[in-house]
C-alpha positions in Angstrom: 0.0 0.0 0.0 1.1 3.5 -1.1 1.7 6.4 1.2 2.0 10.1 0.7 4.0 11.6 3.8 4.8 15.1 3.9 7.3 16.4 6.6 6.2 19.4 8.5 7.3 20.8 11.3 5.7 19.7 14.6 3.4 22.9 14.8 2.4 22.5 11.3 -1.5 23.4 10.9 -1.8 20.6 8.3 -2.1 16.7 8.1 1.4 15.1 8.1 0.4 11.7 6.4 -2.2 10.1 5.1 -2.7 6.5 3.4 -4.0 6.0 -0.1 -6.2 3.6 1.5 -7.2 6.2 4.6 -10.7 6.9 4.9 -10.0 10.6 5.7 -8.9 13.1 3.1 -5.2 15.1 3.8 -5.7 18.5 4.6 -5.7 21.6 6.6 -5.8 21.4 10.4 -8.5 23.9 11.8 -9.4 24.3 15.4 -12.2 26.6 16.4 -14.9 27.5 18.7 -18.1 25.0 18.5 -20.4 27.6 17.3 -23.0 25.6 15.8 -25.3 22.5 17.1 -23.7 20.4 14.3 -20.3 21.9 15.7 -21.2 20.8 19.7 -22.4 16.9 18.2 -19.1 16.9 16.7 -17.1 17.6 19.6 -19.5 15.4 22.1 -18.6 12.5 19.6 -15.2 12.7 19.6 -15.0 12.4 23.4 -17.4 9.9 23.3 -15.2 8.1 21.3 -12.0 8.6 23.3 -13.4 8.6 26.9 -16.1 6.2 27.1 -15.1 4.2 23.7 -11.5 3.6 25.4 -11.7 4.2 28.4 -14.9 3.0 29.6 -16.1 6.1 31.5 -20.0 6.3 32.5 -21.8 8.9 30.8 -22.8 10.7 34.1 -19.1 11.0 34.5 -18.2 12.6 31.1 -20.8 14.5 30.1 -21.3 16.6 32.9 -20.7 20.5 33.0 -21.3 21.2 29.3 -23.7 23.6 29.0 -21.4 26.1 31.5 -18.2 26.4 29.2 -16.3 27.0 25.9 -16.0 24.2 23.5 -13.5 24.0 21.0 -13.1 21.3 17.8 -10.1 20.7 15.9 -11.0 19.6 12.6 -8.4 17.8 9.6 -9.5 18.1 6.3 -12.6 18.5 7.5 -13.3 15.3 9.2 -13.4 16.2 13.1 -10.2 15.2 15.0 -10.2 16.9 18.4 -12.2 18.2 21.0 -11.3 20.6 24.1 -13.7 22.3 26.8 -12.7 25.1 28.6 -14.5 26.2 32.1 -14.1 30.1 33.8 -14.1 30.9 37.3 -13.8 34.5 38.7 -10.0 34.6 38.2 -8.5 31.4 36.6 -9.9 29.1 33.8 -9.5 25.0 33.4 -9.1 23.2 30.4 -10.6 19.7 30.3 -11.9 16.9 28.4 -9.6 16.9 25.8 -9.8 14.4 23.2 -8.3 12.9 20.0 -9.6 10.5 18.0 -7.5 7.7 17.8 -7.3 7.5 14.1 -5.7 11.5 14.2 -3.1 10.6 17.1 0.7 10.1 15.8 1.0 7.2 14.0 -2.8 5.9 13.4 -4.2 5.4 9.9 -5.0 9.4 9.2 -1.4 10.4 10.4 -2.3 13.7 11.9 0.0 15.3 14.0 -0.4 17.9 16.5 -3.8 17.5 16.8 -3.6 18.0 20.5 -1.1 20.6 21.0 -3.5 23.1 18.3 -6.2 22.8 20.7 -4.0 23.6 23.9 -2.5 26.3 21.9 -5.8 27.8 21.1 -7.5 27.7 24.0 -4.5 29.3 26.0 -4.5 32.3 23.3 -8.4 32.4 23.7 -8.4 33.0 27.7 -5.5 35.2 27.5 -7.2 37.6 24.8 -10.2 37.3 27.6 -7.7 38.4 30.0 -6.6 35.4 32.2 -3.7 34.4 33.2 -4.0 31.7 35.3 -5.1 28.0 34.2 -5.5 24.6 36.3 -5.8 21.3 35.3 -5.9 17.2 36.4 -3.5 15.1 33.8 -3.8 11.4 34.3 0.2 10.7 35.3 1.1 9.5 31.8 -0.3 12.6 30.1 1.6 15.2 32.8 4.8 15.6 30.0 2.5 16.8 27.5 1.1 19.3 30.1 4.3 20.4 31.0 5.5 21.6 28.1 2.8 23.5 27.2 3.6 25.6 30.7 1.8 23.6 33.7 3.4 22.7 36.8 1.9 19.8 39.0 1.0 21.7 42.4 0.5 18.6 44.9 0.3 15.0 45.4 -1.8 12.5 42.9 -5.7 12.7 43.3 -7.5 9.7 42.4 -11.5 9.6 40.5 -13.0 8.5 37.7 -10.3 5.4 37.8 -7.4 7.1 36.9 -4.6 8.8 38.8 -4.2 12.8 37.9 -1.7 15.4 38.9 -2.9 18.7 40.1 -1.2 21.4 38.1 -1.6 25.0 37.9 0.4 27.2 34.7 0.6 30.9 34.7 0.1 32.8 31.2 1.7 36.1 30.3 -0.9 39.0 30.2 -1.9 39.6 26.8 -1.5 43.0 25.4 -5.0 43.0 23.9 -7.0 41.9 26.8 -10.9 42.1 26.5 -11.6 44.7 29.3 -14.2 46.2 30.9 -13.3 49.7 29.1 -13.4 47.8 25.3 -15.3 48.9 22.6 -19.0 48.1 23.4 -18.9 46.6 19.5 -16.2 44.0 20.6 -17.9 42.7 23.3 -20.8 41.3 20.8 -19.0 40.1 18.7 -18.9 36.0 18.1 -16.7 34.4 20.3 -13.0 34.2 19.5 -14.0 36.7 16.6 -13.2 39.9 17.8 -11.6 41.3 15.8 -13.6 40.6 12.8 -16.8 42.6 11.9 -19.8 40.4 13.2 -23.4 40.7 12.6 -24.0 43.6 15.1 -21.5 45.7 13.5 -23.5 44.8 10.2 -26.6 46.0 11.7 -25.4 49.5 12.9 -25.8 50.3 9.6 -29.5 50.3 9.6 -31.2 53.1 11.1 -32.7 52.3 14.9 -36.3 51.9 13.8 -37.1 50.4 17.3 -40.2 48.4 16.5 -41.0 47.9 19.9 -41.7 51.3 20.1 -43.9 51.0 16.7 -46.0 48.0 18.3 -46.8 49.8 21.7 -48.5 52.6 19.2 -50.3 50.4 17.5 -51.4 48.9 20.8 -52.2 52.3 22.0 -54.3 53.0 18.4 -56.1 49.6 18.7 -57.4 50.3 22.5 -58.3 53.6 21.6 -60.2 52.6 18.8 -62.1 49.7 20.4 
């Protein structure tokens, strides 16, 4: 069986290999904020996949803050790949749940690399740009390098749930000199997440006059009651 491989460097937004054989179709790697139902599906499946496919975790137990955080999905030529949640608290954010689908991990039949480390880089420039600069985590033991090198320190002893061992860790972000704050521009603010800096629909609509048809139906309200 043929292969194509293409060398690239290990931060490469693009698929590294891919079989003639492969299912999945070589191209661009894309990770964005789940910003559609179809989107959300995606990156449920995907964790489905890895966590309760693999590793046999009860649904109660992975599915179980996700209507209360940030989900991002890391697609490869389309087909999705990748999945990362991120949660906020008042001061520091965690990022969880992540997910690759086996067949996008280093050396299965798609041949993605970096999968993973897109997300993490992501989701570390989307929190700073919101203006944190403090992230915690759990990484099961054997994942802890990975962590590492994308800045967490482990911060205590091992904790033990959901039958795995995990590290506590804690990494500290530099500011970013863009931070979302209070004082931005009240267009910003609206704007889709992640997307700030790119007109959105809001900004589309300032370009109407204010019409305010609220105001129009409490006169016709007004007309019909004085009428009757």
């Amino acid at each position: 069986m043929s292969v194509m491989q293409q060398k690239i460097a290990p931060d490469s937004q693009t698929l590294a290999t891919a079989t003639a054989m492969s299912p999945f179709k070589a191209g661009p790697l894309v990770v964005d904020v789940a910003r559609s139902l179809d989107d959300l599906v995606q990156a449920m499946t995907v964790r489905a996949l890895s966590f309760m496919g693999e590793q046999g975790s009860p649904w109660d137990e992975e599915f179980d803050n996700d209507m209360s955080c940030t989900h991002l999905l890391c697609r490869v030529g389309g087909e999705a790949a990748g999945a990362l949640r991120i949660r906020y608290f008042a001061g520091f954010v965690k990022l969880e749940r992540l997910a690759v689908r086996k067949e996008f991990r280093d050396g299965g039949v798609a041949g993605a690399r970096g999968v993973a480390g897109a997300l993490v880089k992501y989701a570390i420039e989307l929190v700073r740009r919101k203006g944190y600069t403090k992230m915690i985590g759990h990484a099961q033991e054997r994942l802890y390098p990975f962590w590492h090198r994308h800045g967490y320190r482990k911060t205590g002893e091992v904790i033990v749930y959901g039958d795995h061992r995990y590290l506590p860790m804690v990494a500290t972000l530099p500011a970013h000199p863009d931070a979302i704050g209070i004082d931005a521009d009240h267009m910003l603010v609206i704007r889709p997440e992640g997307r700030w800096d790119e007109a959105g629909p809001f900004d589309r609509s300032a370009q109407r006059p204010a019409t305010c048809p609220h105001e129009d139906r409490k006169v016709r309200a007004h007309n019909t009651q004085a009428a009757a």
